[in-house]
C-alpha positions as CSV (number, residue, x, y, z in Angstrom):
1,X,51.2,113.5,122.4
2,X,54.8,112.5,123.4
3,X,56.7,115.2,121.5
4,X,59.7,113.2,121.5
5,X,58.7,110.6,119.8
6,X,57.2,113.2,117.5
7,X,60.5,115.4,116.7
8,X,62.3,112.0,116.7
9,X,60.2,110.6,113.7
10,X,60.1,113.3,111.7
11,X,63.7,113.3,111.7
12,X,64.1,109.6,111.1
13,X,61.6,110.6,108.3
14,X,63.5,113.1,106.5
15,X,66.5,110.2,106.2
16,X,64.8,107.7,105.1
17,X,62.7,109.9,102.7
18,X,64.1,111.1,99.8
19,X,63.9,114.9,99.6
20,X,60.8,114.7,96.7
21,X,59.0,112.1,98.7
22,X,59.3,114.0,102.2
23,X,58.4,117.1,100.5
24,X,55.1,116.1,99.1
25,X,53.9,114.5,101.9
26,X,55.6,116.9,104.7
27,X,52.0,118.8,105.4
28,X,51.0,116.1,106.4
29,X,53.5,114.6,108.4
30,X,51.8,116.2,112.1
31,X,48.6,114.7,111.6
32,X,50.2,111.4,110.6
33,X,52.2,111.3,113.6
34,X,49.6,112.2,115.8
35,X,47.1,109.8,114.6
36,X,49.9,106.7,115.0
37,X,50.9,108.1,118.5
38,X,46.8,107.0,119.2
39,X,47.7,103.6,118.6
40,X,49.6,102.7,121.8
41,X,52.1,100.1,121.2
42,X,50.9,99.8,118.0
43,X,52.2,103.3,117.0
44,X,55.7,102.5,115.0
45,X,53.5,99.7,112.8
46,X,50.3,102.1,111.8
47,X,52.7,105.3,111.4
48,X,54.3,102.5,108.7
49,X,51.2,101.7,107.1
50,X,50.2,105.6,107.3
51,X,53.1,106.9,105.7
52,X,52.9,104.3,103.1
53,X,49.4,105.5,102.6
54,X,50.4,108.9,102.3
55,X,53.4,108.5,99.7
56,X,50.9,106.4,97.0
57,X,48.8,109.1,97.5
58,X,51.2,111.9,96.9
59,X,49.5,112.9,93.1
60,X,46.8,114.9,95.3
61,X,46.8,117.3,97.9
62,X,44.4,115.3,100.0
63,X,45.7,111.7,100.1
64,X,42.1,109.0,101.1
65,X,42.1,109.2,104.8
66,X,43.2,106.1,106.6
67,X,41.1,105.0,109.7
68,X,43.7,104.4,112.5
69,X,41.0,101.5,114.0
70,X,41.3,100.0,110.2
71,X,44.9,99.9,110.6
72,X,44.9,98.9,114.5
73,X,42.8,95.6,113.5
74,X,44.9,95.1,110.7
75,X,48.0,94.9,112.6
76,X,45.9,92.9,115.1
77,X,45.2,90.1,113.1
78,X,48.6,89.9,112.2
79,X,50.1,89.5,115.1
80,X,47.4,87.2,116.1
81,X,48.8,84.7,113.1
82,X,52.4,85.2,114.7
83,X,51.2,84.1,117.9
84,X,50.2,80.7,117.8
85,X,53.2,79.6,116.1
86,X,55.4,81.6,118.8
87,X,53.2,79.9,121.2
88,X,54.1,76.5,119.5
89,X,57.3,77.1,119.1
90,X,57.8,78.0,123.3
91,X,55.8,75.1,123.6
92,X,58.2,73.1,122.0
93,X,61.2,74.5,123.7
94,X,59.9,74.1,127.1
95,X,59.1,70.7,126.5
96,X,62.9,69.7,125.5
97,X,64.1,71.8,128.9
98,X,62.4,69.3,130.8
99,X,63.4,66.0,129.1
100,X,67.0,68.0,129.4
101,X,66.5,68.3,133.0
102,X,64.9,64.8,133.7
103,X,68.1,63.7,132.0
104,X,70.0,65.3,134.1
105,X,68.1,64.2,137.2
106,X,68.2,60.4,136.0
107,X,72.4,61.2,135.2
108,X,72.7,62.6,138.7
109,X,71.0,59.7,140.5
110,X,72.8,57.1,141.9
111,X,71.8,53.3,142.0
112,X,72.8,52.2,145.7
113,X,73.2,49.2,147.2
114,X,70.5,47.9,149.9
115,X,71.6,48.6,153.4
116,X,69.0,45.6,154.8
117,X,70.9,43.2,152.4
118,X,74.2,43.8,152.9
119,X,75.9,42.0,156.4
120,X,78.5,43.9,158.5
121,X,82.3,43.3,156.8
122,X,84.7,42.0,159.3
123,X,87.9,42.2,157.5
124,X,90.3,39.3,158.4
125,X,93.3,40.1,156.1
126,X,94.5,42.3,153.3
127,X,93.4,41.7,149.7
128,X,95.8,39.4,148.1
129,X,96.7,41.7,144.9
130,X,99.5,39.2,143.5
131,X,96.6,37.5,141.9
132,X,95.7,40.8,139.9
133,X,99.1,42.2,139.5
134,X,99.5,42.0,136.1
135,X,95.9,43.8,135.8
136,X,97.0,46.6,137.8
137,X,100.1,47.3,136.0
138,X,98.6,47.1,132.6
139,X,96.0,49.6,134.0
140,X,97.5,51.7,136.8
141,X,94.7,50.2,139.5
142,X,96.0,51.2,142.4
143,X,95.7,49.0,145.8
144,X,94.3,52.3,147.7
145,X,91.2,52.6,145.3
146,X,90.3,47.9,145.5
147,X,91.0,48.6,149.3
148,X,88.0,51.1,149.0
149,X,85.7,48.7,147.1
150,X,86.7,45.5,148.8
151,X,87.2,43.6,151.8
152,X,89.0,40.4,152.9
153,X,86.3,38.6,155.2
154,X,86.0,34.6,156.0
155,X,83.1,34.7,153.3
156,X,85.9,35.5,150.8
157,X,86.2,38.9,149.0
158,X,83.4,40.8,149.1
159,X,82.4,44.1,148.0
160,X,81.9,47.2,150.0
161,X,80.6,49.5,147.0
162,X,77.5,51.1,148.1
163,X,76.3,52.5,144.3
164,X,77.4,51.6,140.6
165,X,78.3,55.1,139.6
166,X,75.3,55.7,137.3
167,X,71.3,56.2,137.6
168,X,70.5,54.1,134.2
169,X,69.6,50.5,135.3
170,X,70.9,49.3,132.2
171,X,74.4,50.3,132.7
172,X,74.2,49.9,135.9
173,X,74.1,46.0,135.4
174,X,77.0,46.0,133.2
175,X,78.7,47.8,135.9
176,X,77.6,45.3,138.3
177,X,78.9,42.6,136.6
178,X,82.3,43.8,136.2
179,X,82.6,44.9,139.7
180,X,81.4,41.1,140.8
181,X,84.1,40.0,138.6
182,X,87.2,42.1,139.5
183,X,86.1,40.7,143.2
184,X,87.1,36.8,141.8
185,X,90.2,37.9,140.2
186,X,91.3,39.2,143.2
187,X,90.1,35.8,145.2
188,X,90.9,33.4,142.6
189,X,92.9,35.3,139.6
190,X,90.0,34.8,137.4
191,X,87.4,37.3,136.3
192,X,84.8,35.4,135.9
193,X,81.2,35.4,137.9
194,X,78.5,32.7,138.0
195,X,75.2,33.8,137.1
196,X,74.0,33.6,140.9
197,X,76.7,35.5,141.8
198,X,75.4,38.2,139.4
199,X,71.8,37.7,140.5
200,X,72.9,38.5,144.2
201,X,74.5,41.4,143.3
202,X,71.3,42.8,141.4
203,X,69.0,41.6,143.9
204,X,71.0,43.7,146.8
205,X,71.2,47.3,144.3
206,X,67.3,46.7,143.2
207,X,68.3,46.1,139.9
208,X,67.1,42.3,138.9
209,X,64.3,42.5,136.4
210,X,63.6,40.5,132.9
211,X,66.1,42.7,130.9
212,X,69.7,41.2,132.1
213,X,70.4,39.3,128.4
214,X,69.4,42.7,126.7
215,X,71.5,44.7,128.5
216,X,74.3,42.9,128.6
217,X,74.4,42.2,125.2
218,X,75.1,45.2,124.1
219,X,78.5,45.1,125.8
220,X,79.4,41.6,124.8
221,X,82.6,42.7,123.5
222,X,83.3,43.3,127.4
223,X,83.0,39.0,127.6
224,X,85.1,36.5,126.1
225,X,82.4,33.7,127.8
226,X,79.0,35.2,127.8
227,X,76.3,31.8,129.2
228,X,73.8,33.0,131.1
229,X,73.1,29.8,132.3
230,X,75.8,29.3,133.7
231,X,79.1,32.2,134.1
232,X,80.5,35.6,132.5
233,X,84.0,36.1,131.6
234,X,85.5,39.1,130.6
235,X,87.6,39.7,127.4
236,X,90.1,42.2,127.1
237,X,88.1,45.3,126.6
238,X,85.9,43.9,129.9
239,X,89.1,44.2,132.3
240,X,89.8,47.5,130.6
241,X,86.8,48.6,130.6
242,X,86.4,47.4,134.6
243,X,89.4,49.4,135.4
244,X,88.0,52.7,134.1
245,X,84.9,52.2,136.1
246,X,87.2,51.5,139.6
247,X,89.6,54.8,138.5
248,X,85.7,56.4,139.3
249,X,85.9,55.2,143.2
250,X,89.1,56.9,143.7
């Protein structure tokens, strides 16, 4: 018997006793503390249910015994209960770590722009940023960061984004769209895009399926013309909102 644990109990006992209580059942504290220390792990739990045993049974010198395999199964069963509800409950927490960390992956991923379908850019001028200018004041663009995303080629402005900056296809369209726009306003002044041109874009980042109107619906404040028969035009909020999502590229 580990006589440690022995002298520390009785100890522990004689606190938490009161004097009257420890007294009566003091002869027979060594026997209750070696019959707990037979229960292995189980010790602190039966030496509970022993001294609590022991203490109803003060009135007599020679309290009912108490088998420590009675107590053992007792304790058992009880912790059998516990365990499919701990076992649930871990269940449950592992299950939320990995949705966390499948967010995280999907977050982390990048949308990226086909390298078969996009042609060589042969830049034959610099962008002509007086048709933005009043854009990139009210926002802070600066011509460093469009110089990264576009070129000036004979096919007009184009851009040279390889991703969109987020892994959800349904942002990713939105994003899409405002990029193809902010390359018109810098061609023509307008940011605008026809429905092709938004169709091409999708079509070269993978992202074309049966969901465009959904998507972009939810961001209609970002359009004062939303047709999708026909063009896009953002509002306000859409040329802020496009300037926050070039501030990104920097």
């Amino acid at each position: 018997m580990c006589l440690f644990w022995k002298n520390k109990h009785i100890i522990k006992l004689k606190k938490a006793l009161n004097m009257a209580g420890y007294k009566q059942i003091a002869h027979l504290l060594p026997e209750i503390l070696e019959v707990a220390d037979k229960a292995g792990e189980m010790r602190e739990k039966v030496l509970r249910v022993l001294i609590d045993h022991a203490l109803a049974n003060a009135s007599t010198n020679s309290p009912a015994p108490v088998a420590v395999n009675e107590v053992v199964e007792t304790e058992a069963k009880k912790q059998k209960k516990k365990e499919p509800k701990a076992a649930k409950a871990n269940k449950a927490e592992v299950e939320i770590e990995a949705k966390k960390k499948k967010k995280r992956r999907t977050s982390d991923t990048k949308l990226e722009r086909s390298a078969d379908k996009v042609s060589p850019i042969v830049e034959i001028g610099e962008l002509p940023f007086e048709n933005i200018s009043e854009f990139m004041g009210k926002y802070q663009v600066l011509p460093e960061t469009l110089k990264k995303l576009y070129g000036y080629t004979e096919q007009g402005i184009v851009g040279k984004y390889m991703e969109l900056k987020t892994g959800k296809k349904s942002e990713a369209q939105v994003n899409a769209v405002l990029l193809r726009t902010m390359a018109n306003a810098l061609a023509n002044g307008s940011f605008s895009a026809s429905i092709d041109e938004i169709k091409q874009e999708y079509k070269e980042f993978g992202i074309l399926d049966t969901n465009i109107k959904v998507n972009l619906e939810r961001r209609k404040n970002f359009f004062s013309v939303f047709d999708l028969k026909e063009k896009i035009e953002l509002s306000e909020e859409g040329k802020q909102a496009v300037a926050e999502l070039i501030k990104k590229y920097e």
